[in-house]
Structure formats: structure tokens, C-alpha cells
PDB file of N, CA, C and O in Angstrom:
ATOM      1  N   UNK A   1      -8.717  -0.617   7.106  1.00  0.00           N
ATOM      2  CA  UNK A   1      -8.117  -1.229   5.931  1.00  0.00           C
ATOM      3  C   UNK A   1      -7.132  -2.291   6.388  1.00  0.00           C
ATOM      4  O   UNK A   1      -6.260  -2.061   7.227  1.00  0.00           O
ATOM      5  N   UNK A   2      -7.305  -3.410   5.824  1.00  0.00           N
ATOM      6  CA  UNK A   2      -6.294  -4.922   6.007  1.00  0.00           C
ATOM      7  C   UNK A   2      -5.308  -4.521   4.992  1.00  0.00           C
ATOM      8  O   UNK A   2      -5.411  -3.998   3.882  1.00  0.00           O
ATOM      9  N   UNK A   3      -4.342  -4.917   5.694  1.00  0.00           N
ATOM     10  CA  UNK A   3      -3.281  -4.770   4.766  1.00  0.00           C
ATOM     11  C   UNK A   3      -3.045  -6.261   3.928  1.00  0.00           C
ATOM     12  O   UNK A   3      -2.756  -7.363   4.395  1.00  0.00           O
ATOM     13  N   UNK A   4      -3.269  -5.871   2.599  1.00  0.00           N
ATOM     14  CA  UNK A   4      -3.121  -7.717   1.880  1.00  0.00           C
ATOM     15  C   UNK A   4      -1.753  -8.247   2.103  1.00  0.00           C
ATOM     16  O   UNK A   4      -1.662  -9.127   2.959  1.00  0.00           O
ATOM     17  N   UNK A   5      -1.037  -8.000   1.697  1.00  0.00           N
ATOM     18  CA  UNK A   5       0.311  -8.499   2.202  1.00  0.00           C
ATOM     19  C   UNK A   5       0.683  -9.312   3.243  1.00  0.00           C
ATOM     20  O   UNK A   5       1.050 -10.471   3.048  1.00  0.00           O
ATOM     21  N   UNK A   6       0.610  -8.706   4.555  1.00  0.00           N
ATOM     22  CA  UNK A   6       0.732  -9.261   5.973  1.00  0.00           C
ATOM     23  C   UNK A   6      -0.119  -9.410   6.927  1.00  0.00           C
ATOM     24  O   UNK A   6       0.105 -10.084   7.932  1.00  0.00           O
ATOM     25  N   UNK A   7      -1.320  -8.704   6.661  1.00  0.00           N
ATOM     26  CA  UNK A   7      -2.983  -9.001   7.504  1.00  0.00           C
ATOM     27  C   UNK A   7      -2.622  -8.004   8.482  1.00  0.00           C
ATOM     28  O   UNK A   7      -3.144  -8.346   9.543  1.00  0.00           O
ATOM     29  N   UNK A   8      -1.855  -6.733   8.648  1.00  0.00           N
ATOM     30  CA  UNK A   8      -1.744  -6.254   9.471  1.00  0.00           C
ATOM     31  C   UNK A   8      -3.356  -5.053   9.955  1.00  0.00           C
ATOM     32  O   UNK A   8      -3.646  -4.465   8.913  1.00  0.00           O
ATOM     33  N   UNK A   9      -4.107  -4.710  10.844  1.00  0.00           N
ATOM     34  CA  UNK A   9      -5.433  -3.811  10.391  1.00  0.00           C
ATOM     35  C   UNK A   9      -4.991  -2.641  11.169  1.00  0.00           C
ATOM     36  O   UNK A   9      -5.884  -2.162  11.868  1.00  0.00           O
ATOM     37  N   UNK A  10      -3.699  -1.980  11.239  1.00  0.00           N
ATOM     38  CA  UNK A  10      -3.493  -0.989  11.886  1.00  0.00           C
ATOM     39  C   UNK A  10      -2.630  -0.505  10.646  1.00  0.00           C
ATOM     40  O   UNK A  10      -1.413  -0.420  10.813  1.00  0.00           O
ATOM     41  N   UNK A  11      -3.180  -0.179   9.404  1.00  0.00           N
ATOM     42  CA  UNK A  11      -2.951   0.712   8.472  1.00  0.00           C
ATOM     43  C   UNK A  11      -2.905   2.049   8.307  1.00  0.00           C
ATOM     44  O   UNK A  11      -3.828   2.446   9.019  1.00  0.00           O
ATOM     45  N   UNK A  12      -2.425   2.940   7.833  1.00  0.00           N
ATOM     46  CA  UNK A  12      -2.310   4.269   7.911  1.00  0.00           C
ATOM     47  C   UNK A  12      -2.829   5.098   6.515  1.00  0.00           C
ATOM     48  O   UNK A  12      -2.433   5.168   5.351  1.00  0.00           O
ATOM     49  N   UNK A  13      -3.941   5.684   7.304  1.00  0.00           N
ATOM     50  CA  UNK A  13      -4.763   6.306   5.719  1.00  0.00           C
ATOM     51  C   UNK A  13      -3.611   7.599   5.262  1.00  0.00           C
ATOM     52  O   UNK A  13      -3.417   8.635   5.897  1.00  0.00           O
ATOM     53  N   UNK A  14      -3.192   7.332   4.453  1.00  0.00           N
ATOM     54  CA  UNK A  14      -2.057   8.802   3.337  1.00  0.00           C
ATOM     55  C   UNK A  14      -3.117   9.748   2.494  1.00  0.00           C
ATOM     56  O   UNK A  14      -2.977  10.970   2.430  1.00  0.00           O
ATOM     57  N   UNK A  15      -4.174   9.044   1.867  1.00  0.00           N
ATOM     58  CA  UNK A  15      -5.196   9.931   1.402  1.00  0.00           C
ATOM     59  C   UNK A  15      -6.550   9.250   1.345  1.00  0.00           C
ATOM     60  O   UNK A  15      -6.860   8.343   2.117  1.00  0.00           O
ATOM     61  N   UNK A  16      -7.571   9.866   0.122  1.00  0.00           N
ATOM     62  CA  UNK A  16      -8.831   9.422  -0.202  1.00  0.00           C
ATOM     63  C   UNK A  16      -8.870   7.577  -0.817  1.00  0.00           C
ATOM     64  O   UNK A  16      -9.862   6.850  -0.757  1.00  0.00           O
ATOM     65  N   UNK A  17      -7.682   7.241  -1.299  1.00  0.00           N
ATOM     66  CA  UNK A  17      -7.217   6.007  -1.770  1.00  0.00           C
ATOM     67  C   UNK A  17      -5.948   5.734  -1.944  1.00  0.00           C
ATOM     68  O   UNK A  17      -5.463   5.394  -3.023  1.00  0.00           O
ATOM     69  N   UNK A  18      -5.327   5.867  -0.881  1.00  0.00           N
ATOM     70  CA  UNK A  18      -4.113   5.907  -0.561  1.00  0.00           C
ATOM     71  C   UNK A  18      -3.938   5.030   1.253  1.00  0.00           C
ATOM     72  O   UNK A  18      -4.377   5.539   2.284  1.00  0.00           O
ATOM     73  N   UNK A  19      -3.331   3.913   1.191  1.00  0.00           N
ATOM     74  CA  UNK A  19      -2.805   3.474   2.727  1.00  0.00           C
ATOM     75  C   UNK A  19      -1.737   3.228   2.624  1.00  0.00           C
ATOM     76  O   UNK A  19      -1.131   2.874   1.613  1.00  0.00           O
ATOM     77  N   UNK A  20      -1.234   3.440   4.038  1.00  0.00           N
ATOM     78  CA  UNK A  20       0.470   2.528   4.251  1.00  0.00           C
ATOM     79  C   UNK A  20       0.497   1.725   5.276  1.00  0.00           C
ATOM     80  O   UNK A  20      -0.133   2.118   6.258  1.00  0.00           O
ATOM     81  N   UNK A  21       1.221   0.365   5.383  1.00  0.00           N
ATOM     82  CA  UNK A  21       1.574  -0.646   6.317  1.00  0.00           C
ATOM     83  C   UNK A  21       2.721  -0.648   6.567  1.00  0.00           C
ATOM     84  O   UNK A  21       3.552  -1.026   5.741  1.00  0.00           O
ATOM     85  N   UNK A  22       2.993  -0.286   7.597  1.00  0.00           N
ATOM     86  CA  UNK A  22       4.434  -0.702   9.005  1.00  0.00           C
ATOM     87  C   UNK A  22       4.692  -1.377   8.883  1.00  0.00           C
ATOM     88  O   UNK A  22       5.812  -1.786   8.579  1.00  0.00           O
ATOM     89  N   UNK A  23       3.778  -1.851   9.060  1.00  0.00           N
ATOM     90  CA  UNK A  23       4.419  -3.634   9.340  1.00  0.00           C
ATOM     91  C   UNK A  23       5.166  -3.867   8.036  1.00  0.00           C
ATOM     92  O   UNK A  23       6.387  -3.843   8.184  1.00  0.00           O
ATOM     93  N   UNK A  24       4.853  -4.029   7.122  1.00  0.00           N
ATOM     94  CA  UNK A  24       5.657  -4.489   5.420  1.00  0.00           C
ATOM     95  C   UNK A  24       5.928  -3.147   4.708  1.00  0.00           C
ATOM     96  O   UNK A  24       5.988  -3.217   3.480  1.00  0.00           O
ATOM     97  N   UNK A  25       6.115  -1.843   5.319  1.00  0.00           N
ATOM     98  CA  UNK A  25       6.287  -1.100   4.509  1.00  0.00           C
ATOM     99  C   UNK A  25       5.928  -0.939   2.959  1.00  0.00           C
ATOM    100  O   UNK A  25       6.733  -0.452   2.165  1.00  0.00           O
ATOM    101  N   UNK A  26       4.812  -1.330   2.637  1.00  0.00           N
ATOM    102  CA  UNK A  26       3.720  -1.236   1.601  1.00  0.00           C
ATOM    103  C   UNK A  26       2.695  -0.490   1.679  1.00  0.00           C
ATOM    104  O   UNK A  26       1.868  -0.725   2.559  1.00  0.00           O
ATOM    105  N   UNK A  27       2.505   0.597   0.766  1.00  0.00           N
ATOM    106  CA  UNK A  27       1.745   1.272   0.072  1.00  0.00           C
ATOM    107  C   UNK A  27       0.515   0.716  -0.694  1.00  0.00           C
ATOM    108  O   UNK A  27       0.612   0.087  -1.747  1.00  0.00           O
ATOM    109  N   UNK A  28      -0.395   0.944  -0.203  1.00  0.00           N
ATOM    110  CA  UNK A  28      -2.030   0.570  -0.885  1.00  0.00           C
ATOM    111  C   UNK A  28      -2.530   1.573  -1.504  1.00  0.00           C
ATOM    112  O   UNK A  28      -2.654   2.684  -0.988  1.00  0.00           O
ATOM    113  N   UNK A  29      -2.926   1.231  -2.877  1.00  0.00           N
ATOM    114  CA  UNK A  29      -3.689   2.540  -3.630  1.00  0.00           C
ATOM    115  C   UNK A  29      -4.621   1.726  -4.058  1.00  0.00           C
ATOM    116  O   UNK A  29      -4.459   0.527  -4.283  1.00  0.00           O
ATOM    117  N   UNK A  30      -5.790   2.447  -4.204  1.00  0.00           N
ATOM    118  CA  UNK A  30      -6.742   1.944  -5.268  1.00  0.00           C
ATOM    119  C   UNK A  30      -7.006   2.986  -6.056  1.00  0.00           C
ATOM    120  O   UNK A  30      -7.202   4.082  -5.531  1.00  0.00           O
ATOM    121  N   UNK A  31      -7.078   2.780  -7.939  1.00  0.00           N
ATOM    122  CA  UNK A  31      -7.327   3.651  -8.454  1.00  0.00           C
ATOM    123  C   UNK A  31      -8.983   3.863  -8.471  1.00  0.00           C
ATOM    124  O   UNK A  31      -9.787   3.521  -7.603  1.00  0.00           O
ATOM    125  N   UNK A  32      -9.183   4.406  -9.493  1.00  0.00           N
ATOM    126  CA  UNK A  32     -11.003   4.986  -9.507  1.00  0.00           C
ATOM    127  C   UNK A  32     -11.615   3.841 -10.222  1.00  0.00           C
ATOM    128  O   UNK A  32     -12.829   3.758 -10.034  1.00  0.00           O
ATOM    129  N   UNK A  33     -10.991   2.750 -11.152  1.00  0.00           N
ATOM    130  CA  UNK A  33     -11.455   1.904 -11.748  1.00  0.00           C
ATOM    131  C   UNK A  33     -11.320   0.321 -10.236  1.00  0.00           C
ATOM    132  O   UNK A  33     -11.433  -0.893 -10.408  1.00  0.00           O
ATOM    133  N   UNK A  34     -11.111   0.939  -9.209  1.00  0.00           N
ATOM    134  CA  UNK A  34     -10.848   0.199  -7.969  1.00  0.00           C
ATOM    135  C   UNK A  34      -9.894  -1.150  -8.240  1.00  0.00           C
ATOM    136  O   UNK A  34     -10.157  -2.321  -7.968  1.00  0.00           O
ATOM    137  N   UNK A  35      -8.427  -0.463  -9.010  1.00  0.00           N
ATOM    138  CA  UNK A  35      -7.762  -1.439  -9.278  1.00  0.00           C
ATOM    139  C   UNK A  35      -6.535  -1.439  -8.500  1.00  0.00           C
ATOM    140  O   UNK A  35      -5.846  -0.431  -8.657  1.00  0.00           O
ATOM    141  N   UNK A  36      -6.088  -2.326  -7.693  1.00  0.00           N
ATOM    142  CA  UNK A  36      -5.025  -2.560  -6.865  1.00  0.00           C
ATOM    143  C   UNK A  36      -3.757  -2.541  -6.825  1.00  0.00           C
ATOM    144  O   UNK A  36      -2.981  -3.439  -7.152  1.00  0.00           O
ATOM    145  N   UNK A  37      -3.488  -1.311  -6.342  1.00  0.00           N
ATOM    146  CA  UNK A  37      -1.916  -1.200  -6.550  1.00  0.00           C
ATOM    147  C   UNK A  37      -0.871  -1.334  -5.518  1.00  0.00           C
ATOM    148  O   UNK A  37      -0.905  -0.322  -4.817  1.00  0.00           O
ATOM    149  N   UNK A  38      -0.008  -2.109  -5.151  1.00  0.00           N
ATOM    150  CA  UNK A  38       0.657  -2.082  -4.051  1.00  0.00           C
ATOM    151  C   UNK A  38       2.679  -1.646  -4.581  1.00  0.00           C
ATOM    152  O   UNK A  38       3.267  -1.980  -5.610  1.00  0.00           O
ATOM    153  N   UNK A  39       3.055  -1.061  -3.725  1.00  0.00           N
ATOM    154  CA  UNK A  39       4.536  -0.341  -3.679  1.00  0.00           C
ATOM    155  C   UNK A  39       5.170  -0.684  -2.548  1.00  0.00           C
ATOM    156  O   UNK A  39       4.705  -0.686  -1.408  1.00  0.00           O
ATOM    157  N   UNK A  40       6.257  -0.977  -2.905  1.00  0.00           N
ATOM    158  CA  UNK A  40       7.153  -1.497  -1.816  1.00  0.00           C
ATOM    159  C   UNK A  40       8.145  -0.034  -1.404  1.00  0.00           C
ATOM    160  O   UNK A  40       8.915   0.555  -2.162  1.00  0.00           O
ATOM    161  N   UNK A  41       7.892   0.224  -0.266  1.00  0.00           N
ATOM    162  CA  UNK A  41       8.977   1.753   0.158  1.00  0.00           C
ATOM    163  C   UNK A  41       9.907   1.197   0.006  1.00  0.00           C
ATOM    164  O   UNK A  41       9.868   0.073   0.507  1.00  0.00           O
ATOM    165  N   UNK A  42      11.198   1.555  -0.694  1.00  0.00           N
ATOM    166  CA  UNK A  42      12.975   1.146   0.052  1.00  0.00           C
ATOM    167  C   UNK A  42      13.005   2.183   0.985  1.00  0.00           C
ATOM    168  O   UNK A  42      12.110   2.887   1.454  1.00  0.00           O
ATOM    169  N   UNK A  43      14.551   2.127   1.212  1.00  0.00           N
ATOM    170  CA  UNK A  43      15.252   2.767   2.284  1.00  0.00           C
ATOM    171  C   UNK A  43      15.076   4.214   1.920  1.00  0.00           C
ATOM    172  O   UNK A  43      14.717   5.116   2.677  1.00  0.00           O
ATOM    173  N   UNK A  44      15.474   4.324   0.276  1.00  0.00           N
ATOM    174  CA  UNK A  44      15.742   5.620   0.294  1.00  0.00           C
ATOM    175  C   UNK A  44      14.938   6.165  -0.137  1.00  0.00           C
ATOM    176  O   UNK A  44      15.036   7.169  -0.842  1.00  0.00           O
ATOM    177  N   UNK A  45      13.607   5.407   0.320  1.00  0.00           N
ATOM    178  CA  UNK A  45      12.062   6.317   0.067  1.00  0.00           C
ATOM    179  C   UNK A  45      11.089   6.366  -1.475  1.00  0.00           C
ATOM    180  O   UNK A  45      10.020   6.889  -1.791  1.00  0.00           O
ATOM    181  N   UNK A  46      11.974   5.636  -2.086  1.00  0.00           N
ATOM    182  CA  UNK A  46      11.445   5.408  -3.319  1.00  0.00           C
ATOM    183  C   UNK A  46      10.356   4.180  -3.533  1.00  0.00           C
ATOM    184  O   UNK A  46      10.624   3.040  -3.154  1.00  0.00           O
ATOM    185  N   UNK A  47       9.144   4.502  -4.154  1.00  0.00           N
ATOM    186  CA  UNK A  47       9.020   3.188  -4.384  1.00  0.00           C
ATOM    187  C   UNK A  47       8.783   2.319  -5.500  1.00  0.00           C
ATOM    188  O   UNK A  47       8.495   2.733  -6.623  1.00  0.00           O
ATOM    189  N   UNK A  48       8.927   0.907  -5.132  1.00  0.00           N
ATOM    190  CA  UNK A  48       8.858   0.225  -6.132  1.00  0.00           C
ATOM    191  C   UNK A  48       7.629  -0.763  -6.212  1.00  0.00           C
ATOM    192  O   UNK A  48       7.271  -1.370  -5.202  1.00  0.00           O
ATOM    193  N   UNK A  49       6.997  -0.916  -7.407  1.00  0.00           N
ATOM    194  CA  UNK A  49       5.444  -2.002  -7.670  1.00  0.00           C
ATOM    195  C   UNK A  49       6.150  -2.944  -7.333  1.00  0.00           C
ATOM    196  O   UNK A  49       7.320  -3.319  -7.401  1.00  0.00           O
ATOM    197  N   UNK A  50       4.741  -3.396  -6.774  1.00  0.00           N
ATOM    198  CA  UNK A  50       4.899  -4.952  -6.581  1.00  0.00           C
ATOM    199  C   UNK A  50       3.859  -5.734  -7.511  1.00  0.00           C
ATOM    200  O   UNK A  50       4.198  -6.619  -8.296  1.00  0.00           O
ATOM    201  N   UNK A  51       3.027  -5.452  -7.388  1.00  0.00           N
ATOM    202  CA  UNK A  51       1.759  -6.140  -8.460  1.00  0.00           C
ATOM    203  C   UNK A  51       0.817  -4.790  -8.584  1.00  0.00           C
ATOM    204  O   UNK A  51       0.769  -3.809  -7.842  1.00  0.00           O
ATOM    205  N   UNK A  52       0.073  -5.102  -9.815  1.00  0.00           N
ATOM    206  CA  UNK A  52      -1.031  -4.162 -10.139  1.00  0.00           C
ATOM    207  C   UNK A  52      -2.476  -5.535 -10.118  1.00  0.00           C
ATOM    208  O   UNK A  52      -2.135  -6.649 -10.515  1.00  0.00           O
ATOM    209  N   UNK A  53      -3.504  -5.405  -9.801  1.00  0.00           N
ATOM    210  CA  UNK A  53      -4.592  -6.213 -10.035  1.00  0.00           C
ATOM    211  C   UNK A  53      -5.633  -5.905  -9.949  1.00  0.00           C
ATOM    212  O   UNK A  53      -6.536  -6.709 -10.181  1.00  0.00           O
TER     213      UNK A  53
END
């Protein structure tokens, strides 16, 4: 998995449609309608959307 954000391809699978990127600390989901969700981790582990598409 490419990470869209930063092109990083050393992504980290979290689940069945679920990744995370190091590099930008962003969260990749795709739902079942294969719609794109990305989350920005903060510090204190929470996260926040960045775009849905």
C-alpha cells in the first residue's frame, strides 16, 4: 500500500482495510463502498480527518 499523502510504500497494515504511514503519521481506511478515508494521528493519539473521497 502507497501511502497518498507522501508516496511513502513501507505502510503498516492495522487491519482488513485499515493502514498507517510513519512517515506522515496518517491513517488509511477504505470503507466497503471503497471510499477513502484518511486521519491525521496527533500527539495525543487522537485522530483527526483529513478528507473523505
Amino acid at each position: 500500500m502507497k501511502c497518498p499523502i507522501c508516496g511513502n510504500e513501507n505502510t503498516g497494515k492495522l487491519s482488513k482495510s485499515r493502514y498507517f504511514c510513519s512517515n506522515c503519521f496518517v491513517e488509511i481506511f477504505y470503507s466497503r463502498k471503497d471510499q477513502l478515508q484518511l486521519f491525521r494521528i496527533l500527539e495525543d493519539g487522537s485522530a483527526h480527518p483529513i478528507c473523505v473521497s
